[in-house]
C-alpha positions as CSV (number, residue, x, y, z in Angstrom):
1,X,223.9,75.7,179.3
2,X,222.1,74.9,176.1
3,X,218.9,74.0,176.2
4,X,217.8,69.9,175.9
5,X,217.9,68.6,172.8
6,X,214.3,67.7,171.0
7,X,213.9,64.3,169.8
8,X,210.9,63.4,167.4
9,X,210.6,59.7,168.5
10,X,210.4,57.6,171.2
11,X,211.7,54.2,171.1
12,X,210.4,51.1,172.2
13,X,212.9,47.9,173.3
14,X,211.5,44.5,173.0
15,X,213.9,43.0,175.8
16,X,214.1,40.0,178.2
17,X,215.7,37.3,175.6
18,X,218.6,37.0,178.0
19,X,219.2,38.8,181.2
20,X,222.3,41.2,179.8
21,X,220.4,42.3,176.5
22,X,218.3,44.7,176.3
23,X,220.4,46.2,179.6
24,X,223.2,46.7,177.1
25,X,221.8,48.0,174.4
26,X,220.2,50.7,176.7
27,X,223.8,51.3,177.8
28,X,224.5,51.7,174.0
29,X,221.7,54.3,173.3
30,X,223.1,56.4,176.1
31,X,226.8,56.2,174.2
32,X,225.6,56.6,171.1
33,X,223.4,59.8,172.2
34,X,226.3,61.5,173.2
35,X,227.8,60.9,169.9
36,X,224.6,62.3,168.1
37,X,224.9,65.2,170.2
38,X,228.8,65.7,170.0
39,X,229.0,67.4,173.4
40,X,228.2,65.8,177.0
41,X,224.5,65.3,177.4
42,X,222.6,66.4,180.5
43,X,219.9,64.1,182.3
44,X,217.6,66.0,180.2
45,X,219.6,65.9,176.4
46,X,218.6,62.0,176.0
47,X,215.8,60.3,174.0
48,X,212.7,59.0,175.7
49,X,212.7,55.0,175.5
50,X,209.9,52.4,176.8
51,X,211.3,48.8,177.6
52,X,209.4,45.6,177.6
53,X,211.1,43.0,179.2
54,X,209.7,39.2,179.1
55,X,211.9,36.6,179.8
56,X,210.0,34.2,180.1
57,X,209.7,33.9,176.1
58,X,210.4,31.1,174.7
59,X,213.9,30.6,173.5
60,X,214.5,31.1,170.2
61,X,216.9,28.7,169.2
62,X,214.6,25.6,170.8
63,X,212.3,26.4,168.3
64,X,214.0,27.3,165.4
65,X,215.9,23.7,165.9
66,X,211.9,22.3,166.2
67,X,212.6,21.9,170.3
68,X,210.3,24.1,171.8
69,X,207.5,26.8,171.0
70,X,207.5,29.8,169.0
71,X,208.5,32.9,170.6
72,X,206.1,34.5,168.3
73,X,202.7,35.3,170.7
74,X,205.5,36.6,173.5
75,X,207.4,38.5,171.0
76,X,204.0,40.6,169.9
77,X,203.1,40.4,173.7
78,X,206.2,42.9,174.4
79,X,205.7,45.1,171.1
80,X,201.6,45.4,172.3
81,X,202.9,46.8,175.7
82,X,204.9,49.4,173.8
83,X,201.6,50.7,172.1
84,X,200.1,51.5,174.9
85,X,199.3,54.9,173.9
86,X,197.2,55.9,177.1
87,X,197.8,59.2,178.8
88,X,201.6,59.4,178.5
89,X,201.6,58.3,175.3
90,X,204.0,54.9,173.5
91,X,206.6,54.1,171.3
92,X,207.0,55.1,168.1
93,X,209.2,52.5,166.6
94,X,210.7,49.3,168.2
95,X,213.7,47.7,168.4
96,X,213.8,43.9,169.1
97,X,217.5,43.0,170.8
98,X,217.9,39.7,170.2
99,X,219.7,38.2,166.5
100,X,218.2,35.2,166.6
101,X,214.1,36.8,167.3
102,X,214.9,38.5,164.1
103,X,214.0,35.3,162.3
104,X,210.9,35.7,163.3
105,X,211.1,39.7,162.7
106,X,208.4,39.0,159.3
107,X,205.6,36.9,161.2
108,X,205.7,40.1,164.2
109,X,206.3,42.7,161.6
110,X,202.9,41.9,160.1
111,X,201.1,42.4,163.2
112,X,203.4,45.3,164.9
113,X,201.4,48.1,166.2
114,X,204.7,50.1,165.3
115,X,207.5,50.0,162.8
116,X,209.7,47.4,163.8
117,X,213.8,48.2,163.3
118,X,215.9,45.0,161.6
119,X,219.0,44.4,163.7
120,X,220.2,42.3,161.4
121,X,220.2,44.6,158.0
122,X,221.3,47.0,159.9
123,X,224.6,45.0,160.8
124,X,225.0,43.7,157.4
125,X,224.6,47.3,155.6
126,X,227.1,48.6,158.1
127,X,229.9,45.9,157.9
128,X,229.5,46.6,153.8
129,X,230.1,50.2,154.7
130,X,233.5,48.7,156.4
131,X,234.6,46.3,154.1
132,X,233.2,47.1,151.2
133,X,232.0,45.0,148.2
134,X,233.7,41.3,148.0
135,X,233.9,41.2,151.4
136,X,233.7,38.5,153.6
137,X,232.0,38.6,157.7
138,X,232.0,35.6,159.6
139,X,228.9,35.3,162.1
140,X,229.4,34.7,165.4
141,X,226.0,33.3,166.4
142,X,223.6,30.7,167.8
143,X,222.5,28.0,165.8
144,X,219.3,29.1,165.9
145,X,220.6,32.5,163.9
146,X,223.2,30.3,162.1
147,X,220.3,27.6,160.6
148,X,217.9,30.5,160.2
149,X,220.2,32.1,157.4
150,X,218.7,35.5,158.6
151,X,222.4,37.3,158.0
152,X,222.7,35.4,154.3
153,X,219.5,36.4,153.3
154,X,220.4,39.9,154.5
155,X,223.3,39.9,152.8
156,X,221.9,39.1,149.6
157,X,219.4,41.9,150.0
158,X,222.3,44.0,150.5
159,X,224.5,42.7,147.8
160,X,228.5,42.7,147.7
161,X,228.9,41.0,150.7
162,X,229.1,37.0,151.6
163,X,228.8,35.3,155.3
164,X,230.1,32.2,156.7
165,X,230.4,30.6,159.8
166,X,232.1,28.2,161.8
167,X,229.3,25.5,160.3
168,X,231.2,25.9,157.1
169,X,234.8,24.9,158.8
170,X,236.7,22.3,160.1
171,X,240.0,22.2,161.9
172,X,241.6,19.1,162.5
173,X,239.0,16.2,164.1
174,X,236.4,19.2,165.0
175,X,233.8,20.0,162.0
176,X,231.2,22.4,161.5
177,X,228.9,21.0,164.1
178,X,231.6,20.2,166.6
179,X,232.9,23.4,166.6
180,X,229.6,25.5,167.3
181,X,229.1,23.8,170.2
182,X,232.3,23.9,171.6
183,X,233.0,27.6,170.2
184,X,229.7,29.4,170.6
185,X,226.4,27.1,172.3
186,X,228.3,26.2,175.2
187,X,229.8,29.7,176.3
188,X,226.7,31.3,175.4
189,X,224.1,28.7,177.2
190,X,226.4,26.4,179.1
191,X,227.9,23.3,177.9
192,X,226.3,19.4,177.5
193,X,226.0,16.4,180.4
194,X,224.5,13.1,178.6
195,X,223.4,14.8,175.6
196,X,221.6,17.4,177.5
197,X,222.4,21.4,178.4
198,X,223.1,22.3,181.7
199,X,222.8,25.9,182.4
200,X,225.5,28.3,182.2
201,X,227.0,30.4,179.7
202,X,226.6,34.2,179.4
203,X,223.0,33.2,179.2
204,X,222.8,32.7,182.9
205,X,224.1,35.9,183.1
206,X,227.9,36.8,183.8
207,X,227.3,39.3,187.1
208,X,228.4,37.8,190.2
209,X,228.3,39.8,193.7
210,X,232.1,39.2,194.1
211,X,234.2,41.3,191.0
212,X,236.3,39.2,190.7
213,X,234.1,36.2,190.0
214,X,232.6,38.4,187.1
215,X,236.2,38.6,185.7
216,X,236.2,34.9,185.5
217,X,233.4,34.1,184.7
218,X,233.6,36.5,181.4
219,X,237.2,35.1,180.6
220,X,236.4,31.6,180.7
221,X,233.1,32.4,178.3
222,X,235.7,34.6,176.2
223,X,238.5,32.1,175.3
224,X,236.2,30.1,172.9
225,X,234.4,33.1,171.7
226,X,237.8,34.3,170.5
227,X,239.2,30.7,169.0
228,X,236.0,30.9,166.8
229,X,236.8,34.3,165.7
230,X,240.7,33.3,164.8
231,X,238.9,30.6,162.9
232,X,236.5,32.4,161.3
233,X,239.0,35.0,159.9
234,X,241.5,31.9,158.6
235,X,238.7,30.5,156.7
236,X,238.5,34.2,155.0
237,X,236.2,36.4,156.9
238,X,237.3,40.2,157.2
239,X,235.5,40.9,159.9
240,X,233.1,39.0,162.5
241,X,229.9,40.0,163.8
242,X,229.0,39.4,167.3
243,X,225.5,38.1,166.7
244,X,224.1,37.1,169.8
245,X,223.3,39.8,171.9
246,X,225.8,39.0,175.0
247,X,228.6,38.2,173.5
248,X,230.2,41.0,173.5
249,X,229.9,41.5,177.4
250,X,232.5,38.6,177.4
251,X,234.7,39.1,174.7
252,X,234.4,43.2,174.6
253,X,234.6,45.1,171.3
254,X,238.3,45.1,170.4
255,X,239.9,43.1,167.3
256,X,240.7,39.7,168.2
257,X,244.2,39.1,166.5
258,X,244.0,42.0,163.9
259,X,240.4,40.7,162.9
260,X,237.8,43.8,163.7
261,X,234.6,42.9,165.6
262,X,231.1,44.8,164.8
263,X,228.4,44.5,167.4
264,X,224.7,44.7,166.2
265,X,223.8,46.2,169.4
266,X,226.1,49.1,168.5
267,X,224.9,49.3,164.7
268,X,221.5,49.5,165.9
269,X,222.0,51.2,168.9
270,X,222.8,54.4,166.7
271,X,220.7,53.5,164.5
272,X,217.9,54.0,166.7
273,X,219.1,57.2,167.7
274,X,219.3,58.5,164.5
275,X,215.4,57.6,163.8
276,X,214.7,59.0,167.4
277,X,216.6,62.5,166.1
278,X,214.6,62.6,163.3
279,X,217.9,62.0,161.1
280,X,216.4,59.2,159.6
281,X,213.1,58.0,158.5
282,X,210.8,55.9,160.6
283,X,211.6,52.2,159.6
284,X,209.3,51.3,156.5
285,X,209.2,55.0,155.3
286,X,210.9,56.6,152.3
287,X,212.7,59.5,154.1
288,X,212.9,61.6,156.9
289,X,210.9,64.6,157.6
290,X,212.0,68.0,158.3
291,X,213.3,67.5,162.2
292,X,212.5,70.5,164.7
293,X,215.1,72.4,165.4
294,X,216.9,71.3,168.9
């Protein structure tokens, strides 16, 4: 039996925006270590990782729509409890796993007691990697994400790639508007009753004690999730990114219709990894040092 593999960092998750999220995206560092590694990992072969989990921060969308507080205080809240150097020693980079916090990514960044990573140039960098220049990705978001323009400004950091959404479309009576609440908010946080939303959606969380409740549940949150994407790809998108966090624990991974579907959680999920291994540089830094040898 080899002997465990030495990582140089340990990672911090900023979780609790949504039940599923930062749950998956530890799934996806235990994935994505064994993919690093390119043998099965023992218990002892993966990364160290500290999560912070809040959920009782304000939702993001609320107040990038002006409906509700900033998430900002809770947000730096989380990233302060991953400092906490004390005896066993903290993080040494975070990851924040929700899209739509990422428009706030800046105000925290400032303030971060450790590098923070960006989910969403990530994503962008590695969909250009996919498609390559000219291409088009259509985001599969919140509004909050959607109004922010956090993936267009990333994209223009990034260059040779556009974004569009189902904001930008219309099919038949439905426009922009109509469709990203029929497509996206209301699978994702349950739909409207006299103008106001009534919890539900993947938001609520799609784990039920009976199985096949959970199957239901995720299929009936899917169906719209995957019109959107059919939609998306006829108004010239290439490829779609999942950009809330939860989505894809309804609508899995897999191309809808021939259009391929990119996960952030994935992209940063390996990401992360590769910063842990000492692969890549700390985020904010030039380059990577010389790693230890495993």
């Amino acid at each position: 039996m080899s002997e465990p593999f030495q990582w140089r960092y340990v990672i911090g998750i900023v979780g609790g925006m949504g039940p599923l999220a930062h749950i998956e995206f530890e799934r996806q560092l235990l994935v994505a270590t064994r993919k690093r590694l390119g043998r099965s990992p023992t218990d002892q072969d993966f990364p160290e990782w500290i999560a912070s989990s809040i959920p009782e921060t304000p939702d993001r969308t609320k107040a990038l729509l002006g409906e509700g507080p900033s998430p900002v205080p809770w947000l730096e809240r989380s990233v302060r409890r991953l400092c906490d150097k004390g005896q066993e020693g903290g993080a040494d980079f975070a990851v924040i796993t929700c899209n739509t916090a990422h428009a706030f990514l800046e105000e925290v960044r400032g303030r971060a007691c450790v590098p923070l990573v960006d989910m969403i140039e990530e994503t962008v960098r590695a969909a250009r990697s996919q498609l390559g220049r000219g291409g088009a990705i259509g985001i599969l978001g919140t509004s909050g994400t959607l109004r922010s323009g956090i993936y267009a400004h990333a994209a223009e950091r990034v260059g040779g790639i556009r974004t569009l959404s189902l904001l930008d479309v219309r099919d038949g009576k439905r426009d922009g508007e109509a469709l990203q609440e029929e497509l996206v908010m209301a699978p994702i946080y349950g739909g409207k009753s006299g103008g106001k939303r009534v919890p539900g959606g993947i938001k609520s969380g799609l784990l039920r004690e009976d199985e096949e409740d959970t199957r239901k549940a995720k299929a009936e949150a899917a169906e719209p999730l995957r019109e959107a994407v059919r939609l998306l790809a006829d108004a010239g998108a290439d490829l779609c990114v999942l950009a809330c966090t939860e989505i894809p624990l309804a609508t899995g991974r897999d191309p809808v219709e021939g259009t391929p579907l990119l996960d952030p959680v994935v992209v940063t999920a390996e990401a992360s990894i590769a910063i842990a291994a000492g692969d890549r540089a700390l985020p904010g830094e030039q380059a990577a040092p010389e790693r230890r040898a495993a």
